[in-house]
C-alpha positions, 0 to 999 in steps of 0.5 A, a space after each residue: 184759880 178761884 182764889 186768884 178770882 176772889 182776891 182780884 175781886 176784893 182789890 177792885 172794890 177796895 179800889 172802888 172805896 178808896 175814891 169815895 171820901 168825907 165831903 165837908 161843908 164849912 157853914 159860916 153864919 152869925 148864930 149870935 149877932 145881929 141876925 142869930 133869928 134866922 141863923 138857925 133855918 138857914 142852916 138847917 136849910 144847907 143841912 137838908 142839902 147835904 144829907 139829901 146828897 150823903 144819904 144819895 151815895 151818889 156824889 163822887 163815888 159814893 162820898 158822905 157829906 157832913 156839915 161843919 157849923 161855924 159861929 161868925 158873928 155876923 159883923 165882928 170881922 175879926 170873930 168871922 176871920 177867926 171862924 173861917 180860918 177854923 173852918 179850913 184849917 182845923 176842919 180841912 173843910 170842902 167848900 163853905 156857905 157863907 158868910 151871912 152878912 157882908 162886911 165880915 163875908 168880905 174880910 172872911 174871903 180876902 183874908 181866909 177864902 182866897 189865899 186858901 183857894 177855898 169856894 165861899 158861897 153866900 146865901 144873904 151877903 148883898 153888899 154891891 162891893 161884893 161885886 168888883 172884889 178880886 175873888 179870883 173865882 172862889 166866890 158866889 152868892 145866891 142872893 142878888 146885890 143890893 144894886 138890884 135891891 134899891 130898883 126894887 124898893 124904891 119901885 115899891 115905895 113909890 107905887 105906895 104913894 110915898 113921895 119922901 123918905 128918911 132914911 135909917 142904915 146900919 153903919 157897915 158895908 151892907 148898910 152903907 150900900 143898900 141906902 146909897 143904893 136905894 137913895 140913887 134909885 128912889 131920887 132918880 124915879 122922882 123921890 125926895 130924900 129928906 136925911 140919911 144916917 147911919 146907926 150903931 148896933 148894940 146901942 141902949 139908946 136911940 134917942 139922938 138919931 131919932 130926934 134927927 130923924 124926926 126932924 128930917 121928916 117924910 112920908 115913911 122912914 126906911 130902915 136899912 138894919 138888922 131885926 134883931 139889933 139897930 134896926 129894931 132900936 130905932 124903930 122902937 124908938 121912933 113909935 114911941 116918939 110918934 116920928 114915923 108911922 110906916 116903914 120900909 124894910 128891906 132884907 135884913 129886916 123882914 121875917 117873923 121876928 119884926 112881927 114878934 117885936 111890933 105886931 100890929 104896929 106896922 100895919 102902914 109898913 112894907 118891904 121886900 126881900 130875895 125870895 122866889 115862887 114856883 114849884 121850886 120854892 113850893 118843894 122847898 118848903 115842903 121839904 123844910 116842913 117834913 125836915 122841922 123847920 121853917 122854909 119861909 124864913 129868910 135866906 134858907 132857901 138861898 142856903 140850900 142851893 148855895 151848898 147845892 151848887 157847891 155839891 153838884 159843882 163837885 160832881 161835874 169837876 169829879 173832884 171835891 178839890 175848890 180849886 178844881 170845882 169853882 169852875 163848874 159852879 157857873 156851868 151847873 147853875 145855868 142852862 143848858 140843861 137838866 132842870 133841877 129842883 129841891 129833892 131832886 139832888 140825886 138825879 142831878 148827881 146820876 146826870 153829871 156822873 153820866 156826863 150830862 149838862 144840868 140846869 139848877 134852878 133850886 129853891 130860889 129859881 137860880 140863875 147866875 150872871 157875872 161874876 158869880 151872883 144870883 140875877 136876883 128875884 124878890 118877894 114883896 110884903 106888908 105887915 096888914 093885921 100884925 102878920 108877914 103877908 106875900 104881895 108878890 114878887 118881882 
């Protein structure tokens, strides 16, 4: 009898073993490119997520979760393509947070993510094309369109006393999107537009859009780029030919590494960024802190929810299956519900596994509206004594 006890007992716990699995998270992002400085704290960012649920036990049985770095460029949509399809074919990942920027995020989603049935969460990926694409479900972002982006800087450029602007962009969706954005708004509210133009990455030299840009004039220049390529080549550029003395960054340009490049010369400058505030962020940052890395960065608070919401989607659909799981991403983020912060993984997982509702609202205060994306909150900066300075959000 007491063998019959004792093998009934080891068959219901290596029944229990055999539904906890090895959850992987695909994280897609240019580690070299354009944006390689803020590459590295937005994964460290999702890989704070996974390890506060893996070491939990608490997801799907008592699930691990690992993370699975993939090098996307962040603009050579083929390499992005290439490191997706890596990612769930080779890495039979489980879901993936990314991509970074958006043209590739687009070509990665329509031609890997969606005939794959693969969840694609992007944590910076803005270009209001990203909208209307024909995701069929597989696609959220934690970081709000720059539809919304271009109300907001060309609110703050105006409450600058600025009447005119030229206008710099990348030559790619994000770019293309974020100025037409921001020429709409800034000309609807009263705002002239002197010139808007395109630039190359990668380029030595800047000279001829410079010259173009000097000759369009204006009270600032807005240079709708990457820090770590155009953007900063054109500024450059425009210092030392004594074009412009105040610029206006948006995302793809403010973080610590435009300061390193221009210190104090951008005392005149400003810009904005998604970015939220609370005990949210507060904790986030902390968190980050104790982790080693920079919280503050760019986008590393978006990627952490973004591999949050993913996990916590997989508790509430009981399945770590996309196909299954992408329909709770909604659910898990918005009320109602539980509040659910950063650190606070766990008792988000124990109330999902108890059939509760939760309400995440993460590092960057989330809050989804259709179809999937982030309502969207910003921080406000200037550069005054060569450092990055909040203002305020909005």
């Amino acid at each position: 009898m007491k063998k019959l006890l004792l093998a009934t007992a080891t068959l219901a716990l290596t029944a229990g073993l055999a539904s906890a699995e090895e959850v992987k998270i695909g994280l897609s992002l240019g580690f070299t490119g354009p944006l390689e400085s803020l590459a590295p704290a937005m994964a460290s960012g999702a890989e704070l997520a996974v390890k506060e649920v893996s070491d939990s036990g608490k997801l799907l049985d008592g699930s691990t979760v690992t993370a699975v770095r993939a090098d996307n460029t962040c603009t050579d949509a083929a390499a992005s393509v290439a490191a997706v399809e890596r990612l769930v074919t080779s890495d039979k990942v489980n879901g993936i947070m990314g991509g970074m920027c958006s043209g590739e995020t687009i070509a990665s989603l329509e031609r890997v993510g969606v005939p794959n049935g693969m969840v694609m969460i992007s944590p910076s990926a803005t270009s209001p094309a990203l909208t209307d694409i024909e995701d069929q479900g597989f696609f959220f972002r934690t970081s709000p369109s720059d539809s919304r982006q271009g109300e907001v800087m060309a609110d703050i450029t105006l409450e600058h006393g600025i009447q005119s602007v030229a206008i710099t962009y990348t030559n790619n969706d994000y770019g293309k999107g974020l100025a037409e954005s921001f020429k709409s708004a800034f000309e609807a509210k009263g705002g002239t537009v002197t010139m808007i133009s395109a630039h190359d990455d990668g380029k030595a030299d800047y000279s001829a859009e410079v010259g173009a840009l000097a000759a369009a004039g204006g009270d600032a220049l807005a240079v709708g780029g990457y820090v770590d390529q155009g953007g900063s080549g054109v500024m450059r550029g425009v210092l030392d030919a004594g074009a412009f003395d105040t610029f206006i960054l948006p995302d793809g340009m403010v973080g610590q590494p435009v300061v390193d490049k221009f210190g104090t010369e951008l005392e005149k400058s400003f810009g904005q960024n998604p970015a939220a505030e609370g005990e949210g962020r507060d904790k986030f940052v902390e968190l980050a802190k104790a982790a080693g890395f920079d919280g503050t960065s760019a986008f590393s608070a978006e990627s952490y929810d973004a591999t949050a919401l993913m996990l916590l989607a997989m508790q509430a659909a009981g399945s770590s299956d996309p196909r299954v799981y992408k329909d709770k991403v909604m659910d898990v983020a918005n009320a109602p519900g539980e509040k659910i912060g950063p650190g606070d993984l766990a008792r988000g997982l124990e109330l999902l596994a108890a059939g509760q509702d939760i309400d995440y609202d993460g590092a960057s205060a989330v809050e989804f509206v259709e179809p999937g994306e982030s309502a969207g909150t910003y921080r406000e900066v200037d550069f005054k004594g060569g450092t990055l300075n909040a203002v305020r959000t909005r």
